[in-house]
C-alpha positions in Angstrom: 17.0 -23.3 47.1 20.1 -24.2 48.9 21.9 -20.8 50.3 26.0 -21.1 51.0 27.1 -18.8 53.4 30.6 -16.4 53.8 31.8 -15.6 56.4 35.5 -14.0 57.5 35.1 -10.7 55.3 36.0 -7.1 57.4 38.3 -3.8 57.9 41.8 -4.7 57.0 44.7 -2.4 56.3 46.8 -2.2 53.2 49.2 -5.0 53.4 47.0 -7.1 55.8 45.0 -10.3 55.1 41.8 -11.9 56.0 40.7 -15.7 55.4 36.8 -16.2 53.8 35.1 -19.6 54.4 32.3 -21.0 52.4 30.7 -24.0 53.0 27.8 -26.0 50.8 25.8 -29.4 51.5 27.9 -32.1 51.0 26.4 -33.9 47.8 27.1 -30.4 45.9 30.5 -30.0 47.1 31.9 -32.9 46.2 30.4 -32.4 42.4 31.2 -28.3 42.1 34.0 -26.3 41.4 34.0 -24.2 44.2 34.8 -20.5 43.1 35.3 -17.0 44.7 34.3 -14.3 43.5 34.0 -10.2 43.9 31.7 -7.5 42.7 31.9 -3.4 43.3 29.3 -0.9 42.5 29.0 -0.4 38.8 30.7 -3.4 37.5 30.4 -7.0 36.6 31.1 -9.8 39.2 34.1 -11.1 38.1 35.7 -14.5 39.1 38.8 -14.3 41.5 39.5 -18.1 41.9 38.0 -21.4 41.4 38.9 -24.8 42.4 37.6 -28.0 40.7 37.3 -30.9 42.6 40.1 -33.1 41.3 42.3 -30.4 42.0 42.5 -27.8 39.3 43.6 -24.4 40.6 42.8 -21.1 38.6 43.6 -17.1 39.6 42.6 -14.0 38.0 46.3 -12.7 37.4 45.1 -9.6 39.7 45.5 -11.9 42.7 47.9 -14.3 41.4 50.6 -14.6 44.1 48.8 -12.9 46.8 45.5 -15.3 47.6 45.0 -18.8 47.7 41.9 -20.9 47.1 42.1 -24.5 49.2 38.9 -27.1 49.9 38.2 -28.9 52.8 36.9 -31.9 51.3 36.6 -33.3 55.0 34.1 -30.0 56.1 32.9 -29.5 52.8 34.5 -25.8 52.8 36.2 -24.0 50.6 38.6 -21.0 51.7 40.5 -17.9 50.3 43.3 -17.0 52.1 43.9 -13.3 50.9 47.3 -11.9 51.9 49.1 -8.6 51.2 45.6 -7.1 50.8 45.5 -3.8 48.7 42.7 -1.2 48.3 41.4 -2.1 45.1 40.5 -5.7 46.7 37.5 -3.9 48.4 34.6 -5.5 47.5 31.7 -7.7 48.2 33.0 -11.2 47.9 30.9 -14.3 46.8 30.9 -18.0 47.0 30.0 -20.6 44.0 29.3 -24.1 43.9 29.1 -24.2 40.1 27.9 -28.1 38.8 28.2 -29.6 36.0 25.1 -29.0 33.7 23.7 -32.3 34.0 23.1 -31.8 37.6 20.8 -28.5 37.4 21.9 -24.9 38.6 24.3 -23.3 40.1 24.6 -21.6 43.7 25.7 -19.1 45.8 25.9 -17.5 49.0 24.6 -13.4 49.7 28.1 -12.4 49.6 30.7 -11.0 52.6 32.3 -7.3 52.4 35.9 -7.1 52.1 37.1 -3.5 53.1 41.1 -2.4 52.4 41.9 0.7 54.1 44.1 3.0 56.0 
């Protein structure tokens, strides 16, 4: 089973951002929307962004403004810049390389803790 891997998750103060990378074997990248998302204890993991790869761009509207999704198409990475961080972004943060059905299953990585607090 291919793992993906977060990394940049930490402390940050209200206000302050951090940067997560995730990065996937090459063949899936290229085929996957890459996706974030972010999970707390007692709810579902819900999707914060994705980005296909011919470009489409979606937000949940709870982050809409405030973090951007970007690829690396060169590194096979996907980022999410996260900026004017607040404390109900604290969670565990995940990475997705979701392909198209005909390809087989999805995957992700063991997921990074993001931490807003004073």
């Amino acid at each position: 089973q291919v793992q993906l891997e977060e990394s940049g998750g930490g402390l940050v103060q209200p206000g302050g951002s951090l940067k997560l990378s995730c990065a996937a074997p090459g063949d899936i990248f290229s085929r996957s929307i890459m996706g974030w998302y972010r999970q707390t204890p007692g709810n579902q993991r819900e999707l914060v962004a994705e980005a296909g790869a011919g470009g489409t761009l979606r937000y949940t509207g709870a982050v809409k403004g405030r973090f951007t999704i970007s690829r690396d198409n060169t590194k096979n990475t996907v980022h999410l810049q996260m900026n004017n961080l607040k404390p109900e972004d604290t969670a565990v943060y995940y990475c997705k390389a979701q392909q198209p059905l005909t390809w087989g299953g999805d995957y992700w990585g063991k997921g990074t803790q993001v931490t807003v607090s004073s």
